[in-house]
N, C-alpha and C positions, 0 to 999 in steps of 0.2 A: 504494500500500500504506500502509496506517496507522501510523505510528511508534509502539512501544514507550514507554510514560512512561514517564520516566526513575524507579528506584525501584523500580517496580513496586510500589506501593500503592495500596491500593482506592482507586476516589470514589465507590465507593456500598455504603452497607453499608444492608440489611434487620436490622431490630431486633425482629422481632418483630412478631406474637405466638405464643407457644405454641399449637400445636394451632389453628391460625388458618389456614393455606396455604401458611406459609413454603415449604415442599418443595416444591410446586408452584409456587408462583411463582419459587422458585431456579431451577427447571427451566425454563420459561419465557424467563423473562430469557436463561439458556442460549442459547437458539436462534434468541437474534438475533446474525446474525456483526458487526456492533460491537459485542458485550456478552460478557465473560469471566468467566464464574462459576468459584469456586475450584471444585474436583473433590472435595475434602472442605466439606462444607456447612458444620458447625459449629465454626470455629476458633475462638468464646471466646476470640480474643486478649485482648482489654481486660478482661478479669477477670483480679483479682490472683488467686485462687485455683485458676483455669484455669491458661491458658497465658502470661501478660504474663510472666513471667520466663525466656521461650523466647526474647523478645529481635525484635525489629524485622526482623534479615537472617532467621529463621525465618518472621516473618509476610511477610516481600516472597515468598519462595521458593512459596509458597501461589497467587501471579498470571503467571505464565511466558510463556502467549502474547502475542501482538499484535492489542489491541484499543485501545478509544477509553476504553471503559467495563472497569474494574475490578470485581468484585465479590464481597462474599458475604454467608451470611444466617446471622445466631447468635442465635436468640431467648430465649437467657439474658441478652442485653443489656438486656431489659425486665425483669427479675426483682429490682426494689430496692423495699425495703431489703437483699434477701438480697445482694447483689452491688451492692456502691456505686460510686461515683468513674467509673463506666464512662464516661459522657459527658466526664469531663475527660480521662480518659485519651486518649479518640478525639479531643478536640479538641486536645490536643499534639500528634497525629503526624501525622492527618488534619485539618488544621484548615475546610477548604474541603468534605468528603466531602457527597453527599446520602445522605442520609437516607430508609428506607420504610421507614413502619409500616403491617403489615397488618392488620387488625381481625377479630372475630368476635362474633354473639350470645353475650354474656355467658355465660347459662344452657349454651348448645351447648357452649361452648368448655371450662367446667366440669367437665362429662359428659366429653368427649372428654378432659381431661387424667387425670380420675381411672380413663380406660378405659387410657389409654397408661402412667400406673404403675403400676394392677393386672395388665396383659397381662403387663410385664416385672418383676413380683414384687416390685416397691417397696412395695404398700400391699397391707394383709391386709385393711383394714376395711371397710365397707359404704359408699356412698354417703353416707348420712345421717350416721355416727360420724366420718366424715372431715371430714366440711363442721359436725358441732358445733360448733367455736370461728369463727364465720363470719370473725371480727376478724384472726386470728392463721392463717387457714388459708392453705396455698400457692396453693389451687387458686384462691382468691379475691383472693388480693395481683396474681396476675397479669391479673386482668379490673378493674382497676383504671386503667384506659386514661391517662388526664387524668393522675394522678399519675407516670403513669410518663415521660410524655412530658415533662412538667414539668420534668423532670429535665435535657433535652438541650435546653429552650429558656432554660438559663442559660449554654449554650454557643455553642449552635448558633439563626442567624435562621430563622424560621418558614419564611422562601424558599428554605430547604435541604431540609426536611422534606415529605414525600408521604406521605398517610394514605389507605388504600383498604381496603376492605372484604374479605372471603372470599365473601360473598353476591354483592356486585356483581360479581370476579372471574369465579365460578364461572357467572354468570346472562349475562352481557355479555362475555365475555374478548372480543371483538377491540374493542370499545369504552372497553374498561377498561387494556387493554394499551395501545394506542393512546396513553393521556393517560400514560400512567406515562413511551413512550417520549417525547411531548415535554416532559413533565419531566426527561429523560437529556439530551435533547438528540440523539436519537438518531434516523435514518429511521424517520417512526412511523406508514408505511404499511405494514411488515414483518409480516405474519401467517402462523401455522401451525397448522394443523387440530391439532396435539397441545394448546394454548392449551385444551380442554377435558378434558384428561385429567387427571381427579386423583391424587394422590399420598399414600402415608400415609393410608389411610382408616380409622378407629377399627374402622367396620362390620368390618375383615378380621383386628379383631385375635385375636390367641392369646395364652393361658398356659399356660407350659411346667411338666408336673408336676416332680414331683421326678428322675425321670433326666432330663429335658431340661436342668433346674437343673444335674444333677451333668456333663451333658454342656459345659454351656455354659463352664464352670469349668475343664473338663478340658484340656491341651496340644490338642486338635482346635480346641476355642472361643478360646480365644488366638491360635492361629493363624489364625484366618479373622478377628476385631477388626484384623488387623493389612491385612489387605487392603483397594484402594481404597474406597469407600462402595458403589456400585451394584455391584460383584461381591461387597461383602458382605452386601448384604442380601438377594441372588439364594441365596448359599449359605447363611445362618442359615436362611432359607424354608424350604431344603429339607431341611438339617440338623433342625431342631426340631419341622417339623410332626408325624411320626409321633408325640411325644412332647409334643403339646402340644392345647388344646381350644378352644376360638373362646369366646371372649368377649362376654356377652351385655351390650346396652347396658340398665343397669339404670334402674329409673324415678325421678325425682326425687320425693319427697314435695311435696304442693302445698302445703302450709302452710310447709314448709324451704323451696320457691322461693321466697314472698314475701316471705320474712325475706331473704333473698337479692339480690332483686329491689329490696327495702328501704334494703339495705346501700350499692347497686351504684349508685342512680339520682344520688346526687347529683353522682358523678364523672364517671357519663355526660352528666349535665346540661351540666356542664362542656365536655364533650369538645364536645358539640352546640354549643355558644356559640362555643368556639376553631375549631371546621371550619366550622360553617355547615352543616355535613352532618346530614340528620333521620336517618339510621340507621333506616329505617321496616322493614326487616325485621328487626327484632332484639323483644324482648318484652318489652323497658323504653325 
């Protein structure tokens, strides 16, 4: 039987990226029995404005069973400058953790963030009025790959860090999984026919009109946030749908994508020099 780390703190945290796989590759990872994904996905520990003032025996309580591998996945740890210091923080309490970042087509990942905060009624604007300020916009700070990573290799050596794609996941998962597990250190002949199911897909998203709004708000909606993650997402589903209408993935203007495209290539260039990896399906 596998001994318990003492602690119980991660050694592997997923950073990211938004709207990239995280959820499915959390899940993944899952269902290898040496590998323990926390059961709440996004603990945000290392963000001051999160949860870091819940305090370290908070974040141990989060890893309980008996595994080899620790883990979890909070892709707000790529989100700087909105969210600083994350990398210091992680590297005082986990100094040794590995590190994965998962990647996505810029442009896709885009679309899919600004479908995930129209679905859930964060953003009123259009496509195009959102992405105006290309400089200063959220949706573009996070596809900013190279600078963000930047960040965790003033802490953390490059031999800590696994970078994989959503393309190559989703196209190769048992070949893709495979290297991830022998970067774990982990039996990485392990495979499961679920390794192709995705999770969180934009395509399935909804916006709640306004009584779904006034439901979600209501003592019913409170009490279902407070329940584990997968019984809550099973019951929001069922909870909202009457009261909510699918989400149409809108079209990028093509002159806004290569102002975009514009903005985006010289970080990717980057990334391509630091990996070695051509990113050949992606559109820059």
């Amino acid at each position: 039987m596998l001994k318990q780390r003492t602690g119980n703190l991660p050694n592997l945290i997923v950073i990211g990226t938004q709207k990239g796989g995280t959820s499915s590759l959390h899940y993944y990872l899952s269902l290898h029995p040496q590998i323990y994904m926390c059961r709440e996905k996004e603990l945000d520990f290392f963000i001051a404005q999160r949860n870091w003032e819940r305090g370290i025996e908070w974040y141990k309580k989060n890893f309980v069973s008996e595994a080899k591998i620790y883990g979890e996945s909070s892709p707000n740890y790529t989100d700087y400058p909105r969210y600083d210091q994350v990398p210091k923080r992680m590297h005082a309490i986990v100094p040794n953790v590995k590190i994965v970042y998962i990647l996505r087509d810029p442009i896709k990942r885009i679309i899919s963030h600004y479908m995930h905060w129209y679905s859930a009624g964060l953003e009123n604007r259009s496509l195009s009025d959102a992405l105006r300020k290309i400089e200063t916009s959220r949706y573009t700070r996070r596809c900013l790959y190279y600078m963000q990573i930047e960040q965790y290799l003033n802490y953390f050596p490059k031999s800590n860090i696994f970078i994989m794609t959503s393309e190559d996941l989703y196209n190769k998962p048992q070949k893709n999984m495979q290297k991830l597990f022998t970067f774990l250190e982990v039996d990485n002949s392990f495979y499961d026919k679920s390794f192709s199911r995705l999770h969180h897909q934009s395509s399935k998203k909804r916006r709640k009109n306004a009584l779904g709004m006034s439901l979600e708000k209501s003592s019913i909606g409170e009490t279902i946030e407070q329940l584990p993650r997968p019984i809550r997402e099973r019951a929001k589903t069922l909870l909202y749908f009457p009261f909510s209408k699918k989400v149409k993935r809108p079209t990028l203007d093509k002159t806004l994508e290569a102002k975009l495209i514009d903005y985006l290539r010289p970080d990717i260039n980057r990334l391509r020099e630091y990996t070695g990896l051509a990113f050949e399906d992606w559109c820059l």
